[in-house]
N, C-alpha and C positions, 0 to 999 in steps of 0.2 A: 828389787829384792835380791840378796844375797844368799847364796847356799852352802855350806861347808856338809861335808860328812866324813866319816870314818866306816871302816870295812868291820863287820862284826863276826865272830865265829859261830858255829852253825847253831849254836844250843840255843845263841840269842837272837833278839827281834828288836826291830821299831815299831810303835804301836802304828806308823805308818810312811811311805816311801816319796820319798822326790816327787814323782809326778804327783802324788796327793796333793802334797805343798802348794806344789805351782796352778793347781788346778782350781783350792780353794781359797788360797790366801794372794793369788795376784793381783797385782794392782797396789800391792803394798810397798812403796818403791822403798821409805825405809828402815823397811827389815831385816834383817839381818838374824837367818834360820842354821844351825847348827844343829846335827846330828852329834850326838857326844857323851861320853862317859857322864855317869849322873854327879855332878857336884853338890849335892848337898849336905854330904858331912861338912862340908870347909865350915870355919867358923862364921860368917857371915849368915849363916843359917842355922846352927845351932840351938837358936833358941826354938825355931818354929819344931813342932811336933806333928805328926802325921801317921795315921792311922791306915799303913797300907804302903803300896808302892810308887814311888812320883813319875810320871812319866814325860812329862814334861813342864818349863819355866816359859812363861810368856810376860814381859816385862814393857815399861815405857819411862821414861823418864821425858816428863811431857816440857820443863824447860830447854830441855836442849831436842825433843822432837826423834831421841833415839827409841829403835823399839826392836827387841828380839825375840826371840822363839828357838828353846831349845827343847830335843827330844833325845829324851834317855832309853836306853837298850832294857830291856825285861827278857828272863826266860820266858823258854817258847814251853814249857813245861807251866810258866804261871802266867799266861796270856795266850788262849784260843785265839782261833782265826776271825771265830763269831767277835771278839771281843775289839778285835783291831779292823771290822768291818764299821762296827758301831762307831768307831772311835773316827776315820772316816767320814761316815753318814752323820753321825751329831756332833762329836767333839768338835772337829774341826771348824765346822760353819758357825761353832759358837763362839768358838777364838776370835776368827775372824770379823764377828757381831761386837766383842769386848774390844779388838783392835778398833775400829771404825767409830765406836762410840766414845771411847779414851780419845783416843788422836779430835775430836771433832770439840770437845771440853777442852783442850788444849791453850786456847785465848783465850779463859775466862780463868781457870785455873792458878792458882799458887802452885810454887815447889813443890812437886811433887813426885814421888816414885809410887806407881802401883804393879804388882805382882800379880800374875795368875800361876795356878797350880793344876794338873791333872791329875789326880791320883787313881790310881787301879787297886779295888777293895774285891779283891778274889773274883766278885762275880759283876761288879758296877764299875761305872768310875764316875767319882768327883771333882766338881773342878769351885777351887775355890780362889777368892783374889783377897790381897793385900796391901794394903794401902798405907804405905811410909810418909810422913809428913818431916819435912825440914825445916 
């Protein structure tokens, strides 16, 4: 597993920190995790719609075996502490459940790309996947 990150200013947050990463998602050799500005206006997302704030893309592209995880900055004004505990405590082990269960489909599998989504809806978050066929 690889980890990239960026320094953020004080107003904003990660829904959670490097050691989280390393703590739930090791063994994931690879991954390849990015802290980072949210890209989802680019046009390659465009069309998808979201009800709330994304906080992070968890991705695989199972014929080539690539797989990332990226985590977007939220204010600290619109994401409690309670929130990025939970995120943590449940989001992450669920990632790591969707990694493990994608990557394991992998040789049975056709082309394919599937997405995962985290979104932050004020007081929950959703995590939803998407599945791109070629």
């Amino acid at each position: 597993m690889h980890i990239k990150t960026i320094n953020l200013p004080p107003s904003e947050r990660f829904p959670c920190g490097k050691r989280d990463i390393k703590r739930v998602l090791s063994g994931l050799d690879s991954l390849e995790v990015t802290f980072r500005h949210n890209n989802m206006c680019t046009p390659r997302y465009a069309r998808l719609k979201f009800d709330g704030t994304v906080l992070a893309n968890a991705g695989i592209l199972t014929q080539r075996v690539l797989a990332w995880f990226h985590l977007f900055p939220i204010g600290r004004d619109l994401y409690p502490q309670s929130a990025s505990e939970e995120f943590q405590e449940l989001i992450l082990p669920g990632i790591r459940t969707w990694f493990v269960a994608t990557f394991k489909q992998q040789d049975t599998a056709f082309a394919r790309k599937e997405e995962l989504f985290v979104v932050w809806h004020k007081y929950s978050h959703e995590m939803k996947c998407i599945k791109f066929n070629y």
